[in-house]
N, C-alpha and C positions, 0 to 999 in steps of 0.2 A: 864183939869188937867191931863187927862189919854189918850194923846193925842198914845202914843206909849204904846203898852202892848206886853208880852212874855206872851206865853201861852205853854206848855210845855206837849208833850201826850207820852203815853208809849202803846195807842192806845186801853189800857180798859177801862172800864166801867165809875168806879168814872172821869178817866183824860178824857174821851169824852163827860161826864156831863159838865163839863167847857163851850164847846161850846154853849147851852143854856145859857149863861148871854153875849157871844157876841151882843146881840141885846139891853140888857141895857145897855152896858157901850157904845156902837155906841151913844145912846140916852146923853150920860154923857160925849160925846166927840169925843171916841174913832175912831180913823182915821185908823191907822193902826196895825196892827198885826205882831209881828214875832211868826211862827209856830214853834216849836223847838220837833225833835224826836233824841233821844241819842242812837249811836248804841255803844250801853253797850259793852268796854272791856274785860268783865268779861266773859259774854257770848261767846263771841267768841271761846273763848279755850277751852271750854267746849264742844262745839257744835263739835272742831274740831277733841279731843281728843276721841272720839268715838271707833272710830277702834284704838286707839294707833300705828297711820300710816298704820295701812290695808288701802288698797285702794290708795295709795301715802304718803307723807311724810306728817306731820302733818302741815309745812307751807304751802304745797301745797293747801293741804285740807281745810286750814284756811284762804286760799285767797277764795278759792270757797263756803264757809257757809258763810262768809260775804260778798261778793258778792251777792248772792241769800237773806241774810239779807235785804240787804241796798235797793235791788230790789222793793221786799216785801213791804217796809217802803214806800218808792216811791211812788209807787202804792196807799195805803193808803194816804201818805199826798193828795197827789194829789183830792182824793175828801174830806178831806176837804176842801184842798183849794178854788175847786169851790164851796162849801157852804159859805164859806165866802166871798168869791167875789159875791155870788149874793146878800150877804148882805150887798153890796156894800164897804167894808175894803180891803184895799191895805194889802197884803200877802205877808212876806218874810216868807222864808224856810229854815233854817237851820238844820242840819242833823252832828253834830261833833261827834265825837269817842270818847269816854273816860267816866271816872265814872258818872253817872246823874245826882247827884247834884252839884258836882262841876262845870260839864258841862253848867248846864242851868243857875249857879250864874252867871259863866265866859262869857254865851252868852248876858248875862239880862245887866251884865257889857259892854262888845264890842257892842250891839247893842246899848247903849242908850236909855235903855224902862224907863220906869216912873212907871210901876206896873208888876208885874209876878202873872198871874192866874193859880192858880196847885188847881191839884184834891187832894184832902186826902189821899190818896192810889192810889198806881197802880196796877201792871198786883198781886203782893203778895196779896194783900187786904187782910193783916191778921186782921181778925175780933175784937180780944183784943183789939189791938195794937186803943192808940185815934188817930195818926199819922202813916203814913206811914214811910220808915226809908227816903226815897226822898223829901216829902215836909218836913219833920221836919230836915234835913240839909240845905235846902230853905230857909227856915224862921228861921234859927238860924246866916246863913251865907250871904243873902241876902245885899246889899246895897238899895234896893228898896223897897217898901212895899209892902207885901205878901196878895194876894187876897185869902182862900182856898175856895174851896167849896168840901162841904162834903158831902159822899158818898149815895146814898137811902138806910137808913137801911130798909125799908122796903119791898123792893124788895129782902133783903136777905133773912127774916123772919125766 
């Protein structure tokens, strides 16, 4: 039934719990995987707006934090992706710019997945909050059905 799934990291804690239920839904079907990491728009100006153009102009400087960004990210997926290839799942990677929820609806949509598995929270993991602001645009704005798994409170204590 869950032949394709979007799995979506921002590469903390709760969103790299996800990958522990790759090995049941393998068992419930699951063939392949698309990985999806959003390099946040948002971030970027931020990052580049630092010196307020000390050091070069702020486009300059904002090719280079996201460059070094996207690097970063790279690196990362990359081992999970051989964790999931030695758990035998075919691995796409996708890597799109833009806001994160929107992003990983838009991708969940163009890939053709049948489930999106998000963490509860990401890199914010504010504590109050029952959602994250990311999977609860997910699961609001979704066409698929929203797998979450939720965060170890108990690891926060």
């Amino acid at each position: 039934m869950f032949k394709r799934i979007l799995v979506p990291t921002d590469f903390s804690e709760p969103s790299m719990k996800v990958l522990e239920y790759i090995p049941v839904l393998r068992e419930a079907g699951t063939r392949e995987v698309v990985l999806v990491h959003v390099l946040d728009s948002r971030d970027t100006p931020l990052a580049a707006s630092g010196g307020q153009g000390f050091l070069g102009t702020v486009p300059d400087r904002e090719s280079e934090v996201q460059r070094q960004y996207r690097e970063e990210a790279q690196h990362r997926i990359i081992d999970i992706r051989r964790a999931l290839d030695k758990q035998g799942m075919k691995v796409i990677v996708r890597t799109p710019v833009g806001t994160p929820g929107a992003a990983i609806v838009a991708a969940a949509d163009a890939e053709g997945v049948s489930l999106i598995v998000i963490g509860s929270h990401g890199r914010s993991n504010i504590r109050e909050r029952l959602l994250g602001t990311v999977s609860e645009y997910v699961i609001k704005n979704a066409r698929q059905p929203v797998l979450v798994v939720k965060r170890d409170m108990a690891a926060e204590g």
